[in-house]
Legacy VTK file of the C-alpha trace (Angstrom):
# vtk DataFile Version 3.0
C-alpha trace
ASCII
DATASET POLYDATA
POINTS 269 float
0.000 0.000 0.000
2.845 2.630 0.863
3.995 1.923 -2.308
1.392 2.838 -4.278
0.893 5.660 -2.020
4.013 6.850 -3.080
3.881 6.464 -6.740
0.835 8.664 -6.436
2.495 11.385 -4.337
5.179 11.637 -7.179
2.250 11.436 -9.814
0.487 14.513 -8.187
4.488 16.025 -7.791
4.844 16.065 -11.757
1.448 16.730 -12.489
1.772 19.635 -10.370
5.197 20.798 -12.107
3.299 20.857 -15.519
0.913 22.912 -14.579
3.208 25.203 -13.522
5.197 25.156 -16.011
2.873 25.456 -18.118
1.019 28.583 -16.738
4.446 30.268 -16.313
5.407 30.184 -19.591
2.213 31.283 -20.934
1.615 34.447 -18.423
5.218 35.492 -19.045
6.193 38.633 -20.774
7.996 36.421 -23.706
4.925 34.335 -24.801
3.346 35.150 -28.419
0.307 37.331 -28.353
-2.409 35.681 -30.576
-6.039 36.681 -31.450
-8.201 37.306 -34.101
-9.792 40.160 -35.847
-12.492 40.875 -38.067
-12.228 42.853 -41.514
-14.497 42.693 -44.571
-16.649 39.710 -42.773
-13.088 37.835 -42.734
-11.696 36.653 -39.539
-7.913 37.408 -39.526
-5.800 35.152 -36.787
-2.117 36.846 -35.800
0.410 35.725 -33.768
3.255 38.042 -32.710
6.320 37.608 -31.437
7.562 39.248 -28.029
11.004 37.294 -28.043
13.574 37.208 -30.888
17.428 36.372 -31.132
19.983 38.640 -31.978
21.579 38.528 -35.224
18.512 38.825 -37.663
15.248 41.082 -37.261
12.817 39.846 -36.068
9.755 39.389 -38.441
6.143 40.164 -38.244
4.008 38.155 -40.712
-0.053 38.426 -40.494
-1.714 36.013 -43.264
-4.368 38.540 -45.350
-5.640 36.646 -48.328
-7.538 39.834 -48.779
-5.615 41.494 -51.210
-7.699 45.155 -50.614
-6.727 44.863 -47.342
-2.953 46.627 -46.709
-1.241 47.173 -43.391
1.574 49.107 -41.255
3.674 48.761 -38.210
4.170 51.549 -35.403
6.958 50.933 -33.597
9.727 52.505 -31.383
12.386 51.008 -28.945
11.129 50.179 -25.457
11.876 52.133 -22.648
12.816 55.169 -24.777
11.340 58.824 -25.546
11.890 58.078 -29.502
8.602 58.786 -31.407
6.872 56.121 -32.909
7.747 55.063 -36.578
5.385 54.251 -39.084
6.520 51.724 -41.759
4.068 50.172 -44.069
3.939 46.121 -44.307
4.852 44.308 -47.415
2.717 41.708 -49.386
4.050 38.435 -49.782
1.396 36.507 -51.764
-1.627 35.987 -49.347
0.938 37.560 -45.840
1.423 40.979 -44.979
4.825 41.291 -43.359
7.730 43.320 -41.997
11.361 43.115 -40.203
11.650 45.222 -36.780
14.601 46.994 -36.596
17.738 44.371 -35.105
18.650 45.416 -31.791
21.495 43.894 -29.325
20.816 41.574 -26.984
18.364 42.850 -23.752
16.577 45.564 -25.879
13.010 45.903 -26.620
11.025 47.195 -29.238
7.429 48.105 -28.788
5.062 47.522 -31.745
1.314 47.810 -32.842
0.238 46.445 -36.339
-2.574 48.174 -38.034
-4.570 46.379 -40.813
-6.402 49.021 -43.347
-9.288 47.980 -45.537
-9.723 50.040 -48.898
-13.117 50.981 -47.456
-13.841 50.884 -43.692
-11.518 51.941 -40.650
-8.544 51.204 -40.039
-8.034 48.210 -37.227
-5.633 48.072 -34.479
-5.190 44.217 -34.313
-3.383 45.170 -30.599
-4.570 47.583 -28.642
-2.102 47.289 -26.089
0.855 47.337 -27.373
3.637 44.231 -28.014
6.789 44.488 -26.695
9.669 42.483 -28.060
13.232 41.718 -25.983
15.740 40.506 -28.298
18.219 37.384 -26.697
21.501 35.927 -27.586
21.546 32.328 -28.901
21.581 29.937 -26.135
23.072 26.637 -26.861
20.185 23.812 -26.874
22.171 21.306 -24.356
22.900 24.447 -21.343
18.966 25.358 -22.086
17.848 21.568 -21.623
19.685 20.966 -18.801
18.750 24.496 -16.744
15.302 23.595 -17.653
15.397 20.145 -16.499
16.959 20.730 -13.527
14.902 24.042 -12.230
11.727 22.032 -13.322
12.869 19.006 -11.537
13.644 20.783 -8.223
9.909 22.078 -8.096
8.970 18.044 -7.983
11.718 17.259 -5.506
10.376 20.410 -3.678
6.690 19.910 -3.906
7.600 16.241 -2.727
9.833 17.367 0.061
6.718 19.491 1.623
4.577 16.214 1.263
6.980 14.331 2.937
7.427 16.412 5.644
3.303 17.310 6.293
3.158 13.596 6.457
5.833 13.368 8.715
7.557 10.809 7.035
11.229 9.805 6.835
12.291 10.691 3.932
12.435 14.601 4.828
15.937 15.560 4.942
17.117 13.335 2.184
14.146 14.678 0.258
15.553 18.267 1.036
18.949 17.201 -0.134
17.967 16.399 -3.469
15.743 19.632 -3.608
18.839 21.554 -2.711
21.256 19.686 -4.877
18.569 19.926 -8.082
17.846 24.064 -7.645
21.571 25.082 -7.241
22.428 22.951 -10.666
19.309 24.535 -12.173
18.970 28.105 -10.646
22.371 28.762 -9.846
25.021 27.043 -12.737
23.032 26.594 -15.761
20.792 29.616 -15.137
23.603 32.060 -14.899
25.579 30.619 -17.635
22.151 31.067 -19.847
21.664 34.276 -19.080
24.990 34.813 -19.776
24.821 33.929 -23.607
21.384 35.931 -23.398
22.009 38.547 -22.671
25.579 39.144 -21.645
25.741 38.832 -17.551
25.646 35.970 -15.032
23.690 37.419 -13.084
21.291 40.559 -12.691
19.367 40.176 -9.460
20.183 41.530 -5.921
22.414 43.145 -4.830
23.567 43.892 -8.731
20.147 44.448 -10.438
16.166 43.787 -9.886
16.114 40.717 -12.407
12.595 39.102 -10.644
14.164 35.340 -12.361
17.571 35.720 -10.216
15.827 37.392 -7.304
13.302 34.388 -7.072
16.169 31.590 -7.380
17.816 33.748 -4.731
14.549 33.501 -2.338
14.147 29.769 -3.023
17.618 28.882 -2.170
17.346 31.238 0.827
14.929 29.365 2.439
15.918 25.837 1.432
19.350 26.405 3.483
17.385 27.863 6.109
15.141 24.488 6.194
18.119 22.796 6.027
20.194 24.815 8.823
17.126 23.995 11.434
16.433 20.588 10.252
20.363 19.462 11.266
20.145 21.510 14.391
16.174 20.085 15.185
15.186 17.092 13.276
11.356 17.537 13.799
10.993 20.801 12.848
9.673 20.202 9.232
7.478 23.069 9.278
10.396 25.137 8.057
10.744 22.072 4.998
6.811 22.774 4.422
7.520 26.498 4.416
10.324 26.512 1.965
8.086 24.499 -0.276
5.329 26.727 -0.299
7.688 29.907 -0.724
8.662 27.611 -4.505
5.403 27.128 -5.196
4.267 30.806 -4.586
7.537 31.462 -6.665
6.927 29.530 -9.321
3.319 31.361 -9.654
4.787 34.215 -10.907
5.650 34.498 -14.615
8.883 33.857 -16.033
11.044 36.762 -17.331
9.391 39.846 -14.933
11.407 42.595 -14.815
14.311 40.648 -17.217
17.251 42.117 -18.409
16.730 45.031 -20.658
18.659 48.439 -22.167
17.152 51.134 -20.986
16.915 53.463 -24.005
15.917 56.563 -22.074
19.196 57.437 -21.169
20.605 57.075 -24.226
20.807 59.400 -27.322
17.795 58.822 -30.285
LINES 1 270
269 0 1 2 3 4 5 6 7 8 9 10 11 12 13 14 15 16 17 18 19 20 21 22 23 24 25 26 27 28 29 30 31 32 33 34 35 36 37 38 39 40 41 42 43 44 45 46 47 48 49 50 51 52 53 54 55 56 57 58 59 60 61 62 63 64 65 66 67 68 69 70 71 72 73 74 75 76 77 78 79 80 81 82 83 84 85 86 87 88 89 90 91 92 93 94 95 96 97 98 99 100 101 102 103 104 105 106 107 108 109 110 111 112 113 114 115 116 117 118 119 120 121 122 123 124 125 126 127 128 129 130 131 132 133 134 135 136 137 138 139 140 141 142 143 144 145 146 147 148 149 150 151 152 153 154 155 156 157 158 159 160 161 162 163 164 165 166 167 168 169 170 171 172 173 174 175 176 177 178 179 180 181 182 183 184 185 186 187 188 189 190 191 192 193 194 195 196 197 198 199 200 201 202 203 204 205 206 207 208 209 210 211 212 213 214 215 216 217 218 219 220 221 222 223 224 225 226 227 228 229 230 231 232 233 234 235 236 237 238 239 240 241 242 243 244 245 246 247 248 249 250 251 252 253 254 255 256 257 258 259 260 261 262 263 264 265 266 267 268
């Protein structure tokens, strides 16, 4: 019976990590914003991009079959006092498209695409506007790994907190692995990411206000705490349950808040 009980823990533990995953991808600042408009009776589905590598500009494609239907992009570089541009898209067959101006890694670019009719008003397909950070390349094996080892410490960390609520044995090993998992994820992989991102280990406290370094920061914080009072009082778990809770609560908020960025405003136009 424990066994099975504890192949459903874990079930719940990855189930769990998915889901958050999941929803903190698709809240954060660097997910696609997608919809649909309606012109000449025609719905019109976009997608556009709010994340782009360095090296190429980024493109902005809207498929318009509708060949009375033209379009333009506003755009200016984000946080800035430049004045918005106005470039009109280009026809490609049944797309209308465009290039944003390249920018270096951590700089944004604010857009809006407008789609005009030959009769009829002109249509804002997003009212607020997109924002676009472009990233340096990272390599595909130091993104797998970061990913499977931050993603893996929220299982080992929702488990520890289970563990420990049920006052079971397994706590301090648990807490171990937890530790062991979020350092290798958060704290050697992460850094070296951001580093071929966007040019710096690391941007949170006390250097910078990155919310993705400040949150590994937190976590860690109060896993060594958990694990400082577990070796000096065994039973008192309720700092293990605590720590896992503080993940969780962490792991709620969307990936890439206040990221790294160039601050345009204090530079020239």
């Amino acid at each position: 019976m424990n066994k099975f009980k504890t192949i459903g823990i874990w079930t719940i533990c990855i189930i769990l990590m998915a889901a958050f995953g999941i929803y903190q991808r698709m809240t954060g600042p660097t997910y696609p914003i997608s919809g649909s408009v309606t012109i000449n009776s025609q719905n019109i589905d976009f997608i556009l991009l709010r994340t782009y590598n360095t090296g190429s500009p980024a493109p902005v494609s809207i498929f318009v079959p509708d060949k009375s239907v033209n379009g333009f992009v506003k755009f200016k570089r984000h946080p800035s006092q430049d004045p918005f541009q106005t470039v009109d898209m280009v026809r490609k067959v049944d797309s209308l498209t465009f290039s944003l101006p390249q920018l270096d890694a951590a700089g944004k670019i604010m857009y809006h695409v407008i789609l005009k009719p030959e009769t009829g008003k002109e249509v804002i397909i997003n009212e607020t506007p997109a924002i676009l950070r472009y990233k340096g390349a990272v390599p595909t094996g130091i993104l797998v790994l970061h990913v499977f080892f931050i993603f893996f410490s929220m299982v080992l960390s929702t488990r520890t907190g289970i563990e420990a609520m049920l006052n079971r044995n397994n706590s301090f090993k648990l807490l171990l692995w937890t530790l062991g998992f979020l350092i290798l994820g958060g704290m050697v992989f992460g850094p070296i990411m951001q580093k071929y991102a966007f040019g710096a280990y690391w941007t949170g406290w006390p250097f910078g206000h990155d919310l993705t370094d400040n949150k590994t920061f937190i976590s860690l914080a109060m896993w060594f705490i958990a694990l400082w009072r577990m070796r000096k009082n065994p039973p008192a778990k309720g700092w293990i349950i605590a720590a896992a809770v503080v993940q969780i609560a962490i792991f709620l908020i969307p990936h890439s808040v206040l990221g790294s960025q160039i601050d345009y405003s204090q530079q020239p136009k």
